[in-house]
N, CA and C of each residue as an Amber inpcrd file, in Angstrom:
protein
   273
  26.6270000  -7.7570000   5.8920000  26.3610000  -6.6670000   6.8070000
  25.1580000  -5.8410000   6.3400000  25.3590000  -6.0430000   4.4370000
  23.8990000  -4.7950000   4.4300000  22.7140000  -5.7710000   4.9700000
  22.6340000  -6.9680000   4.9410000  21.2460000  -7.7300000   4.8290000
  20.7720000  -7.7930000   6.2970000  21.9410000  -7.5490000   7.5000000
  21.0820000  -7.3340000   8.7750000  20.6700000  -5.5960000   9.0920000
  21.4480000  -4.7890000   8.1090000  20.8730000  -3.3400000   7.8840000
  19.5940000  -3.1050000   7.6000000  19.5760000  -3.6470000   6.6310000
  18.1290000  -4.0280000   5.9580000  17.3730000  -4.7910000   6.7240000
  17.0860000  -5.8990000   6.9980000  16.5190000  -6.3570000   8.4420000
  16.2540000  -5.5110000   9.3990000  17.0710000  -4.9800000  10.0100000
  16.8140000  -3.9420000  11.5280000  15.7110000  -2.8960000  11.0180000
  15.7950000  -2.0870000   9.1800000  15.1260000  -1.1450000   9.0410000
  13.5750000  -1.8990000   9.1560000  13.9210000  -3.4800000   7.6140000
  12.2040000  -4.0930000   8.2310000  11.4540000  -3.9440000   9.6820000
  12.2070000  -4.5340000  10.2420000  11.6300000  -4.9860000  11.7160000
  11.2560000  -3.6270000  12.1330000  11.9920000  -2.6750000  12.2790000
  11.4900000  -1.3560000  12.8500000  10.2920000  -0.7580000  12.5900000
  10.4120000  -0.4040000  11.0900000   9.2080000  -0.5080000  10.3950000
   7.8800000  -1.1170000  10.5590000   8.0600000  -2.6950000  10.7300000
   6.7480000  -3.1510000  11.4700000   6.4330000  -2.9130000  12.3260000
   7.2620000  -2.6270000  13.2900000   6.8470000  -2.4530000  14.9840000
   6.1550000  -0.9830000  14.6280000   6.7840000   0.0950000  14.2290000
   6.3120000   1.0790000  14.3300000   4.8980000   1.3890000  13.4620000
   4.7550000   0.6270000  12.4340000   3.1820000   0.2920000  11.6100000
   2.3150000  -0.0280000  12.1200000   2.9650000  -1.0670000  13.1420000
   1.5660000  -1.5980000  13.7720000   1.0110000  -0.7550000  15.1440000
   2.3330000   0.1640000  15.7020000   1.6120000   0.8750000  16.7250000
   0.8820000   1.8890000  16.5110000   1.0970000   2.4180000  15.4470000
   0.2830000   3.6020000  14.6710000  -0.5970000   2.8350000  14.2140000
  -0.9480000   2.2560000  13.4840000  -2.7540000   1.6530000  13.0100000
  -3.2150000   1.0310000  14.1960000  -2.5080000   0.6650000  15.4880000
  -3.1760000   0.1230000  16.4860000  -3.7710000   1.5140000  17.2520000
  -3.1760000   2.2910000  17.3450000  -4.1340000   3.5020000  18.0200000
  -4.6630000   4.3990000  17.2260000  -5.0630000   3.9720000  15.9950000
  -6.3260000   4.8100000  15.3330000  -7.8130000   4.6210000  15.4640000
  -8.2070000   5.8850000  16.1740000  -9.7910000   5.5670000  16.1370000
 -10.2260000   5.3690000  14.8470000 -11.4340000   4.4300000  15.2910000
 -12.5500000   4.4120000  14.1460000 -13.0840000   5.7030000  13.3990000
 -13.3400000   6.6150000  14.1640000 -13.3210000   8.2490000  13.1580000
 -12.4810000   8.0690000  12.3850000 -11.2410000   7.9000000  12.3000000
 -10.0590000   8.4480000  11.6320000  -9.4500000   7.0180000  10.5090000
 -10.5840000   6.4800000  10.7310000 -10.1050000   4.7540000   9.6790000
 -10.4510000   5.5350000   8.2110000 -11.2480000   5.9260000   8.0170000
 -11.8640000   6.0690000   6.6160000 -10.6700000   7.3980000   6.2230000
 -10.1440000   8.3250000   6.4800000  -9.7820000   9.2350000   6.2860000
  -8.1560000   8.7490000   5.7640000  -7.6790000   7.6220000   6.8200000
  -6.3060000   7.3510000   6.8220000  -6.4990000   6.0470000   5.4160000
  -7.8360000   5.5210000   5.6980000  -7.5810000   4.5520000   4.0740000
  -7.2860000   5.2380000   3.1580000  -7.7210000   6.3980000   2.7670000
  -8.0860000   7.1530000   1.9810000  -6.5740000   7.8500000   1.1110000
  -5.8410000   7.7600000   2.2750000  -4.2280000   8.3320000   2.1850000
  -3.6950000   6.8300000   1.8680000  -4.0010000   6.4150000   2.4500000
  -3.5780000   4.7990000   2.1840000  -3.2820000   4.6550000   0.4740000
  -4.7270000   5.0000000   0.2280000  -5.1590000   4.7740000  -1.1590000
  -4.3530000   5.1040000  -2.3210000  -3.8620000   6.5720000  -1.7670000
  -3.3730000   7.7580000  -2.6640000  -1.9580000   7.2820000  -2.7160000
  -1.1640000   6.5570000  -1.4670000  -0.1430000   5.8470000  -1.4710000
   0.1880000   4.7860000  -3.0450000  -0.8010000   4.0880000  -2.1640000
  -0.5250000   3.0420000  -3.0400000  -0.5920000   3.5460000  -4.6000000
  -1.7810000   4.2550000  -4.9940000  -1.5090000   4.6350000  -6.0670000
  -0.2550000   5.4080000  -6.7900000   0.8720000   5.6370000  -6.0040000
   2.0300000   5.9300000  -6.3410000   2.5450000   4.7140000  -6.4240000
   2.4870000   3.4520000  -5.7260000   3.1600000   2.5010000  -6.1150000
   2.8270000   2.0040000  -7.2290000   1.6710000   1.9940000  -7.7790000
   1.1850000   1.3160000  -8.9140000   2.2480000   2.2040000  -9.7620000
   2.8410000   3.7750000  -9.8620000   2.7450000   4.1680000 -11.3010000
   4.7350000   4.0570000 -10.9570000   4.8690000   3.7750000  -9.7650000
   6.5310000   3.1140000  -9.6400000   6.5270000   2.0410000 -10.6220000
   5.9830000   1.1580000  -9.8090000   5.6830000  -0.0810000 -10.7540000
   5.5170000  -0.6860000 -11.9410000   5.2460000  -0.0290000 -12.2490000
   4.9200000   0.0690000 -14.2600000   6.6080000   1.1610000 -14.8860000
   6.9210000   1.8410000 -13.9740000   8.0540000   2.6840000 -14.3380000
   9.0370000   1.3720000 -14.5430000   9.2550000   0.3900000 -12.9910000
   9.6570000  -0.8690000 -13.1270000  10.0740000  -1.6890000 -14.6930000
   8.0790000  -2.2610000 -14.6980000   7.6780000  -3.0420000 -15.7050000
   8.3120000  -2.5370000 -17.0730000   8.1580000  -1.2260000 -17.4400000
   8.3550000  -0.9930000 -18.8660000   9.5720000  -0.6240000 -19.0470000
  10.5140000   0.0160000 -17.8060000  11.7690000   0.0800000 -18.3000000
  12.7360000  -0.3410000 -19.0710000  13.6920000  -0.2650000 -19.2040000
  15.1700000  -0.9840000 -19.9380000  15.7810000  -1.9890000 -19.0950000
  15.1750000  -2.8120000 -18.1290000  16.2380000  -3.2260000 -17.3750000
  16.0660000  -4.8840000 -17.9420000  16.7450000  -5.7500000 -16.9280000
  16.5680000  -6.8620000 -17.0260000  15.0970000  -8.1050000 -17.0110000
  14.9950000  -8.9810000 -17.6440000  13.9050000 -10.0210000 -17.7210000
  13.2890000  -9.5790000 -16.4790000  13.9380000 -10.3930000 -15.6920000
  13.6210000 -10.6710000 -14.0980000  12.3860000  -9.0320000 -13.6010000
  13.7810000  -7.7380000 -13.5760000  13.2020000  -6.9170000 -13.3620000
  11.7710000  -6.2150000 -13.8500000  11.4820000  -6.8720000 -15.2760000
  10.2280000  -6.6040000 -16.0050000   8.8610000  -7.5630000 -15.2780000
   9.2070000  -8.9450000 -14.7570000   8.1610000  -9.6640000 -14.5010000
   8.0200000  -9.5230000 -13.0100000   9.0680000  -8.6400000 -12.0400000
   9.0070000  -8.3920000 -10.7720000   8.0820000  -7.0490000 -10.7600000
   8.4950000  -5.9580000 -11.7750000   7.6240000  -5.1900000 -11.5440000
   6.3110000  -5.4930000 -12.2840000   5.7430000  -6.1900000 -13.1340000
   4.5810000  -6.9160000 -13.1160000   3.4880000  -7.2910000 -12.5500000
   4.2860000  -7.9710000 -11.4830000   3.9990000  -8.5250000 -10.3820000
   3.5500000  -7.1380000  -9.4280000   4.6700000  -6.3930000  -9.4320000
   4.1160000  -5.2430000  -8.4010000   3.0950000  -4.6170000  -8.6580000
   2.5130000  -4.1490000  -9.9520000   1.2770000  -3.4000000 -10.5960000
   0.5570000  -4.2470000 -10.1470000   0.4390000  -5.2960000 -10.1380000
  -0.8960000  -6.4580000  -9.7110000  -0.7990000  -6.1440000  -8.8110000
  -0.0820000  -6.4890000  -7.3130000  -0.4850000  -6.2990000  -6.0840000
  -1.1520000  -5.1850000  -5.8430000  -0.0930000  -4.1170000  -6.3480000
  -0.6360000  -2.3900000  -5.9120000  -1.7890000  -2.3070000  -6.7400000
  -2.5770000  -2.6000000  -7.5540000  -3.6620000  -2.5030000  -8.5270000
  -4.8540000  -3.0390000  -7.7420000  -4.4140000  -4.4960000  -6.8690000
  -5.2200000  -5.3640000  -6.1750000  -5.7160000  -4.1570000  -4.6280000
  -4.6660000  -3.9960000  -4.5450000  -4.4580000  -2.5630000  -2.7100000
  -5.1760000  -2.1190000  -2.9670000  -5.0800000  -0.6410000  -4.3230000
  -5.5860000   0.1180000  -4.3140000  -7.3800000   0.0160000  -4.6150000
  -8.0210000  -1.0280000  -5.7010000  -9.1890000  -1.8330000  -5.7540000
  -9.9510000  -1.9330000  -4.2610000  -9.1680000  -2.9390000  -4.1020000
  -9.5750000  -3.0230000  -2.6430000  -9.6750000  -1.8290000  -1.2670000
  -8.9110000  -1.2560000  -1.1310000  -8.9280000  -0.3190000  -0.2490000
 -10.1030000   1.0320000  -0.7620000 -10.0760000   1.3450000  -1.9200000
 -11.5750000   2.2210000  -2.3300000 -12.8800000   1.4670000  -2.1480000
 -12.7890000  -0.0190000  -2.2360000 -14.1410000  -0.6920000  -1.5870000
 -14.1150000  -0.7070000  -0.6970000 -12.9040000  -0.9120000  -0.0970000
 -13.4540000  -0.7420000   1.8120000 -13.4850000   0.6580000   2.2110000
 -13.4720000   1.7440000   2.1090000 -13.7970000   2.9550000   1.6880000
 -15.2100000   3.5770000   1.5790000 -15.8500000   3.0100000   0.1530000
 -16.9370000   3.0330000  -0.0790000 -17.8230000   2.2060000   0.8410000
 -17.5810000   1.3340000   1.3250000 -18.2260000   0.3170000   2.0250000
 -18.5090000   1.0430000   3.6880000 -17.3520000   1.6660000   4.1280000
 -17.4900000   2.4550000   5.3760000 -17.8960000   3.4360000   5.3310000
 -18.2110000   4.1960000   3.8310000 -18.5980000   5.6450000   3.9830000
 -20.3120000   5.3010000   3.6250000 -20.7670000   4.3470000   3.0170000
 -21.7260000   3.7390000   2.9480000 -22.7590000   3.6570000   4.5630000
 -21.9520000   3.5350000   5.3330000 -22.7690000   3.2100000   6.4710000
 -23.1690000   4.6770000   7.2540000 -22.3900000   5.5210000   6.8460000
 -22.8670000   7.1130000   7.3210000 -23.7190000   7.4860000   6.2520000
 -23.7700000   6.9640000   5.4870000 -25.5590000   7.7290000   4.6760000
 -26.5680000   7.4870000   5.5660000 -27.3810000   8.4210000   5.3070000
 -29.0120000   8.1890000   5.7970000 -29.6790000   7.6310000   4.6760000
 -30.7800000   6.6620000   5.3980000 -31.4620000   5.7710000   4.6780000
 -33.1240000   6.3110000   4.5510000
């Protein structure tokens, strides 16, 4: 019963992610990466809370794993960032 709980919250979740980044103007892309950014960078320092804890094997190489992804997000999302705020300079 919890695993279609959990399911219904996923699914909701996506639907509602994608209708909100589907009606963001282009003004408002660079501003919302930006929060994006600051996000993720909370996941990175979850993540390592994860990694270094007391818990089990498993749980040490899962949160591992999570610092990489969120490390990879956050990398990435300040280049695409820089890359869009790049194009409003004057040349």
């Amino acid at each position: 019963m919890e695993a279609i709980y959990l399911l219904f919250i996923l699914m909701l979740s996506i639907f509602v992610g994608f209708e909100l980044i589907h009606k963001v103007p282009a003004t408002l892309h660079t501003p919302l990466m930006s929060g994006a950014n600051a996000i993720s960078g909370i996941t990175v320092v979850g993540a390592l809370a994860l990694a270094g804890g007391p818990h089990s094997e498993y749980s040490t190489y899962l949160g591992a794993f999570a610092v990489f992804l969120a490390t990879i997000n956050v990398v990435g999302g300040y280049l695409v960032t820089d890359r869009m705020l790049a194009m409003f300079k004057k040349k």
